[in-house]
BAZAKE-666411 format. One line per field, with one value per residue (C-alpha): x, y, z; residue in one letter. Coordinates in steps of 0.05 Angstrom, whole numbers. Each point is the difference from the previous one (the first is absolute). Layout:
% residues N
x = (X, ...)
y = (Y, ...)
z = (Z, ...)
marnu = (A, ...)
This chain:
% residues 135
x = (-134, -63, -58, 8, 49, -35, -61, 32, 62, 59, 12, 43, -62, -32, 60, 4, -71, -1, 66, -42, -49, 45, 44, -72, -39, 77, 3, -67, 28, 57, 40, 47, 64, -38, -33, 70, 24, -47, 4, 69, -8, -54, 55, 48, -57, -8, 74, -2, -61, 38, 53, -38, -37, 55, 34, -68, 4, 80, -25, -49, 19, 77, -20, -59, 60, 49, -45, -14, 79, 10, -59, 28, 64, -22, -36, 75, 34, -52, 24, 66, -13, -17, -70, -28, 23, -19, -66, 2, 37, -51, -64, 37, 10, -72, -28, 50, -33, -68, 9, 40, -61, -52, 32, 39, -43, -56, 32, 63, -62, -32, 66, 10, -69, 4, 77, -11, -78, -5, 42, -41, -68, 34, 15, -77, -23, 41, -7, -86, 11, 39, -51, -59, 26, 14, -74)
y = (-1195, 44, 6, 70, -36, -48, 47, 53, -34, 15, 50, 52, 10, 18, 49, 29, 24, 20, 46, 31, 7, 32, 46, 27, 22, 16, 52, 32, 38, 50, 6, 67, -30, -16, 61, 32, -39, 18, 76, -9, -38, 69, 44, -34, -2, 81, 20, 9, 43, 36, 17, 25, 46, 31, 0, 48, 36, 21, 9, 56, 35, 1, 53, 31, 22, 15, 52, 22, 5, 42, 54, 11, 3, 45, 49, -12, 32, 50, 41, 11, 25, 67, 15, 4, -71, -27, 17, -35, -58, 0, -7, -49, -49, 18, -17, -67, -21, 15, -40, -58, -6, 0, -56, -45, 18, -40, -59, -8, 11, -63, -36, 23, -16, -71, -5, 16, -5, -74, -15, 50, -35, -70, 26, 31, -68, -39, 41, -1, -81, -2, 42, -48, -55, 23, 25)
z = (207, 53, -25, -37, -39, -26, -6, -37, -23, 40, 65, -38, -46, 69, 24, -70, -2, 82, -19, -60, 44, 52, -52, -34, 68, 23, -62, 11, 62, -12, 67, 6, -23, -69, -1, 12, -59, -45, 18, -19, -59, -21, 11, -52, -56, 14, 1, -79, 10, 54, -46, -53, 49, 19, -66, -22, 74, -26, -71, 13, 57, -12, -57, 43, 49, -41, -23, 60, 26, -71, 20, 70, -30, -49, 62, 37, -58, -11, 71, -27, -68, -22, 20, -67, -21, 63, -9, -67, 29, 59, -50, -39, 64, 20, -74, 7, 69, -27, -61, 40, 47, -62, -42, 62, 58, -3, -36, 59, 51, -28, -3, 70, 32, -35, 31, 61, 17, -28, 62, 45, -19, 8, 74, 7, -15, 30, 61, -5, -13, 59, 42, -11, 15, 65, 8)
marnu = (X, X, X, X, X, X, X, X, X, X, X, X, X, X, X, X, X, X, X, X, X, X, X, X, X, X, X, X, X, X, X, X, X, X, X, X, X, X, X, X, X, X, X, X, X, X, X, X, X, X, X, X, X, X, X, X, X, X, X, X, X, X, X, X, X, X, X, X, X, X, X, X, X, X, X, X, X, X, X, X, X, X, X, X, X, X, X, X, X, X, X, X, X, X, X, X, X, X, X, X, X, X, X, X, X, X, X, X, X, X, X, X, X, X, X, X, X, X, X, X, X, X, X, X, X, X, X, X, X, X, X, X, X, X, X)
């Protein structure tokens, strides 16, 4: 039995605590390949949130432009009827887009801007993150 041995009671007692050693300073460094992996492993924890965002994204603006396809329908059929009820039929799509725009247009803008502008700001940053370290 060497010295260490006998000192601290056998050599794998030795390699056991140089490996812990190794593995801890080892795991305070993230090299690409782990950082890839743990991107990856962020992207499976958000796919439920995904889906619900675009389950509310369908939920609100599938009626929002429904609406919509309605009052230019209604304008379409307007031009071919007689001209006093397409006058009434134009007012009523009019009064529909109005009204479609005061109770779904802000709410489907919010939905929208969180959609599509968390992934915009995500790209801003990333972007500005990327610029400094390059300065």
């Amino acid at each position: 039995m060497s010295f260490f041995g006998r000192l601290f009671g056998s050599e794998t007692v030795i390699s056991k605590a140089a490996k812990g050693v190794y593995n801890g300073v080892d795991n305070l460094f993230f090299t690409d390949q782990e950082r890839a992996g743990h991107f990856l492993d962020l992207l499976k924890a958000y796919e439920p949130f995904k889906l619900a965002q675009r389950f509310l994204a369908l939920v609100v603006t599938v009626p929002y432009v429904l609406t919509w396809l309605i009052s230019a329908g209604m304008l379409a059929v307007s031009a071919f009827v007689s001209p006093e009820y397409g006058a009434q039929i134009s007012a009523s799509a009019k009064e529909l887009g109005t009204l479609n725009n005061e109770s779904l247009g802000f709410p489907v803008a919010l939905v929208l801007g969180f959609y599509f502008g968390g992934g915009a700001v995500e790209g801003v940053v990333t972007r500005m993150q990327g610029n400094k370290k390059h300065d």
